[in-house]
C-alpha positions in Angstrom: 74.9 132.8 105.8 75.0 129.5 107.6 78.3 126.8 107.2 77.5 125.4 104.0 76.8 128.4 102.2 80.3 129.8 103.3 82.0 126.9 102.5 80.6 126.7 99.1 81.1 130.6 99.0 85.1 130.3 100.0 85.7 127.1 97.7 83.6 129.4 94.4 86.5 132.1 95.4 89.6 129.4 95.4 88.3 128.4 92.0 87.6 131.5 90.5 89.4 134.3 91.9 93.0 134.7 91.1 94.6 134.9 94.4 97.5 132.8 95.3 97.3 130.3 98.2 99.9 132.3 99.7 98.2 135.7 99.1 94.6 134.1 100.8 96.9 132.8 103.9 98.6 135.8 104.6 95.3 137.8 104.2 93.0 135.6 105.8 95.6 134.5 108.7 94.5 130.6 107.9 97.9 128.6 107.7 99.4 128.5 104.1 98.9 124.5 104.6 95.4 124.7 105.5 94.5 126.8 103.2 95.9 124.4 100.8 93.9 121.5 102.3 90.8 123.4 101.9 91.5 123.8 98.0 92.2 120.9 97.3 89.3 119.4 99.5 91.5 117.1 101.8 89.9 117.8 104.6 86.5 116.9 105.0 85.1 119.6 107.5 87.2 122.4 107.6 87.0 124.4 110.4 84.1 127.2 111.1 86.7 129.5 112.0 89.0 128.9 109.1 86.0 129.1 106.8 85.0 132.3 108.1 88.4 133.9 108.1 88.3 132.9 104.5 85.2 133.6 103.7 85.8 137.5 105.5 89.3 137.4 103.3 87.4 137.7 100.1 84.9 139.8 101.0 87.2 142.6 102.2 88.7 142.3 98.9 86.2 142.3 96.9 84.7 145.8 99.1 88.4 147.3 98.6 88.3 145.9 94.7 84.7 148.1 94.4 86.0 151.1 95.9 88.8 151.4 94.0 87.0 151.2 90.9 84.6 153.7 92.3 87.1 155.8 92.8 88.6 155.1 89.3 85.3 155.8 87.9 85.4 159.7 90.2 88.8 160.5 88.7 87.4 159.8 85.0 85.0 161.9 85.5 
């Protein structure tokens, strides 16, 4: 996935997902502030490596969200 699509990736997540700022910082390891700036699109190029630890933030919880329901999907079975 090149920068762009990442970008436009992580800011779709922001917008749609319903983590807190807080809960992407602290999972992502991108400062609480920066992740703010990102949301709110202050800063005009963010940062590959912020993107990315973003980017890998939601992915890993969308994996762990799947499994789970997987494994939901096992118990009910």
């Amino acid at each position: 996935m090149n920068e762009t699509n990442l970008y436009d990736y992580v800011m779709h997540c922001l917008t749609t997902l319903r983590y807190t700022r807080k809960q992407v910082a602290e999972g992502s390891g991108v400062p609480f502030s920066t992740v703010c700036k990102v949301a709110q699109k202050s800063v005009r190029e963010p940062s590959v490596h912020t993107i990315q630890a973003m980017a890998d933030f939601f992915r890993r919880e969308a994996a762990n969200q799947a499994a789970n329901q997987a494994e939901e999907q096992k118990e009910a079975a």
